[in-house]
KENUFI-777834 format. One record per residue (C-alpha): residue number from 1; residue in three letters; chain; x, z, y. Coordinates in steps of 0.05 Angstrom, whole numbers. Layout:
// residues N
> pos/code/unit/x/z/y
> NUM/ALA/A/X/Z/Y
...
// end
This chain:
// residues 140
> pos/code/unit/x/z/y
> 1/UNK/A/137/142/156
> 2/UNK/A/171/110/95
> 3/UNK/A/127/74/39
> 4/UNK/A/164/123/-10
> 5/UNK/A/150/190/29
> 6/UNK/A/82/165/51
> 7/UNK/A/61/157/-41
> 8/UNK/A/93/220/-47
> 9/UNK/A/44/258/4
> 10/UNK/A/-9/219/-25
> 11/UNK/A/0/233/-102
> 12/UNK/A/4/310/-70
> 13/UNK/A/-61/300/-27
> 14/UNK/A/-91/277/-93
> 15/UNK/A/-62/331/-136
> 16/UNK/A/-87/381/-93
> 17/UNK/A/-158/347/-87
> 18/UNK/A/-162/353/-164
> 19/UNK/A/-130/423/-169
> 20/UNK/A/-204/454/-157
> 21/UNK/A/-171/508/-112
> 22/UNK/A/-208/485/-49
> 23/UNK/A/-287/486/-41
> 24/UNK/A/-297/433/4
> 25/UNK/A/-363/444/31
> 26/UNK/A/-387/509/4
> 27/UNK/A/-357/583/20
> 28/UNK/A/-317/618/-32
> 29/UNK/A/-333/675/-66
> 30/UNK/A/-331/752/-31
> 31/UNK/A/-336/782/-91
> 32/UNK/A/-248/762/-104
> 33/UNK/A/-230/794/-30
> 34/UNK/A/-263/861/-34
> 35/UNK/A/-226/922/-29
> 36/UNK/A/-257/989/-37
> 37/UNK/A/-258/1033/26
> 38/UNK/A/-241/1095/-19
> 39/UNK/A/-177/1078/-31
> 40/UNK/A/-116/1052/-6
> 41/UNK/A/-66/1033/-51
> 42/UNK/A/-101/965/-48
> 43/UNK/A/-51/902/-21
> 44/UNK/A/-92/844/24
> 45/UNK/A/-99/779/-21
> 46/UNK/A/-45/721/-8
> 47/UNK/A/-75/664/25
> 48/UNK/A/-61/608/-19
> 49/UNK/A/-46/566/36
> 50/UNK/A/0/603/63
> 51/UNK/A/37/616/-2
> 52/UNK/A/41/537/-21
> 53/UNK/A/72/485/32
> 54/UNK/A/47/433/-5
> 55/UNK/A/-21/450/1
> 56/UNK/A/-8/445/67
> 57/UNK/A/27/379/73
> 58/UNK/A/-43/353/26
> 59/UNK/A/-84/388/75
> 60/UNK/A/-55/350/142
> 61/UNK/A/-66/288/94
> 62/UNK/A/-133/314/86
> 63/UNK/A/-153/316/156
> 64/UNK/A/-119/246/168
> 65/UNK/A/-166/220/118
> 66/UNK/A/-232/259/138
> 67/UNK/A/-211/229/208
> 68/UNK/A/-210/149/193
> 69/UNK/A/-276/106/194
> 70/UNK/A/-322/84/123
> 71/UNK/A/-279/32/89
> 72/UNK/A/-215/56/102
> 73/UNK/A/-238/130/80
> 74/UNK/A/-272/105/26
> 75/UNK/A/-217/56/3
> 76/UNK/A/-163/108/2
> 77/UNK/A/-210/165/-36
> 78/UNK/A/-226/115/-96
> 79/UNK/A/-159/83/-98
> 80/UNK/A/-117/145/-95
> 81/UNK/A/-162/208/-124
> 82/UNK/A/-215/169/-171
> 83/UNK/A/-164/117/-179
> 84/UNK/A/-220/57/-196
> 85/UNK/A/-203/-5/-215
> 86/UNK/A/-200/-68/-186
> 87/UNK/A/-255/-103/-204
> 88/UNK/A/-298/-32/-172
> 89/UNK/A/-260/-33/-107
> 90/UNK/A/-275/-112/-105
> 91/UNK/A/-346/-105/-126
> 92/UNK/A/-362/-53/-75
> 93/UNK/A/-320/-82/-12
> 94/UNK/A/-354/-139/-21
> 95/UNK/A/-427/-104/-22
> 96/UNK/A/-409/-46/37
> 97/UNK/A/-369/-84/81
> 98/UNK/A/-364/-157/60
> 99/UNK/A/-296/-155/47
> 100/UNK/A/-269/-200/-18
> 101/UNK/A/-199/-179/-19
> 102/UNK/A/-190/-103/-25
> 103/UNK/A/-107/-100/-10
> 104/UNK/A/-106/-112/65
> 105/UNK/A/-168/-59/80
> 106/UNK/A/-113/-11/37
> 107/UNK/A/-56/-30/68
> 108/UNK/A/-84/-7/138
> 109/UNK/A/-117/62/112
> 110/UNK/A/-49/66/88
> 111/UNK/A/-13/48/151
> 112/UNK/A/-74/95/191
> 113/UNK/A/-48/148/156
> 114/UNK/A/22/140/156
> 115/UNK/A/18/141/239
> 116/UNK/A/-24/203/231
> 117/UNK/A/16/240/192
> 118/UNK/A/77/213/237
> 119/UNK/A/42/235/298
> 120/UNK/A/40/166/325
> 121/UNK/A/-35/149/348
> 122/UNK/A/-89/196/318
> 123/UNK/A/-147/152/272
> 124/UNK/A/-204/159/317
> 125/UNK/A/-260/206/280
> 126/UNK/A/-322/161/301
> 127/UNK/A/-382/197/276
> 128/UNK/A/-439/144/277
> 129/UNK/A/-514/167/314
> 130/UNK/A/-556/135/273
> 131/UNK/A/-549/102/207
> 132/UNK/A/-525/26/238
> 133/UNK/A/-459/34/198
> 134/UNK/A/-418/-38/217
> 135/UNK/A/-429/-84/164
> 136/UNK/A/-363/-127/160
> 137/UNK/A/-287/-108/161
> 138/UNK/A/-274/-150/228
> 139/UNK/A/-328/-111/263
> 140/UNK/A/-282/-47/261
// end
């Protein structure tokens, strides 16, 4: 996938995290989908996702993020939807993970999901037993 194409799903995989349309980890309200028995004139509610392909093309990016391991998760999320500075992503690299220089951990969450999204090799989704997370960038 091309640098360019690769932003542009990005800046719509953050766009869509900030929209507020999706819940992530809580169910929606009922109280929008009901539809009285005694009647019906009543139409069944558009799906939002299925009206708007680019939430879908944020939600594939979605799932290639939820997918990658801590730093390169993390590094995308505050880069890309809180947008942090520098001196944050430095400051917390280097107390997480050990890592002083924050552009090469980016550059391979961004090259992760780029092959994702391309269908190359899936990021492995490695959920961790306990809470022995590594501790340096090499380690991964």
């Amino acid at each position: 996938m091309l640098a360019a194409d690769l932003d542009a799903r990005l800046a719509e995989w953050r766009n869509w995290c900030l929209s507020g349309r999706h819940h992530r980890g809580q169910a929606g309200s009922l109280e929008g989908r009901y539809r009285s028995p005694q009647r019906n004139m009543w139409e069944a509610p558009v799906n939002s996702l299925q009206a708007s392909p680019i939430a879908w093309r944020a939600y594939e990016v979605e799932l290639a993020v939820v997918a990658m391991l801590d730093p390169f998760r993390w590094i995308i999320v505050a880069f890309y939807v809180r947008r942090q500075p520098d001196v944050v992503l430095r400051r917390k690299l280097r107390q997480r993970w050990r890592v002083k220089d924050p552009l090469p951990v980016l550059e391979e969450a961004r090259r992760r999901v780029g092959a994702a999204l391309a269908g190359g090799a899936r990021p492995r989704a490695q959920v961790p037993t306990s809470r022995a997370y590594p501790r340096t960038f090499e380690s991964l």
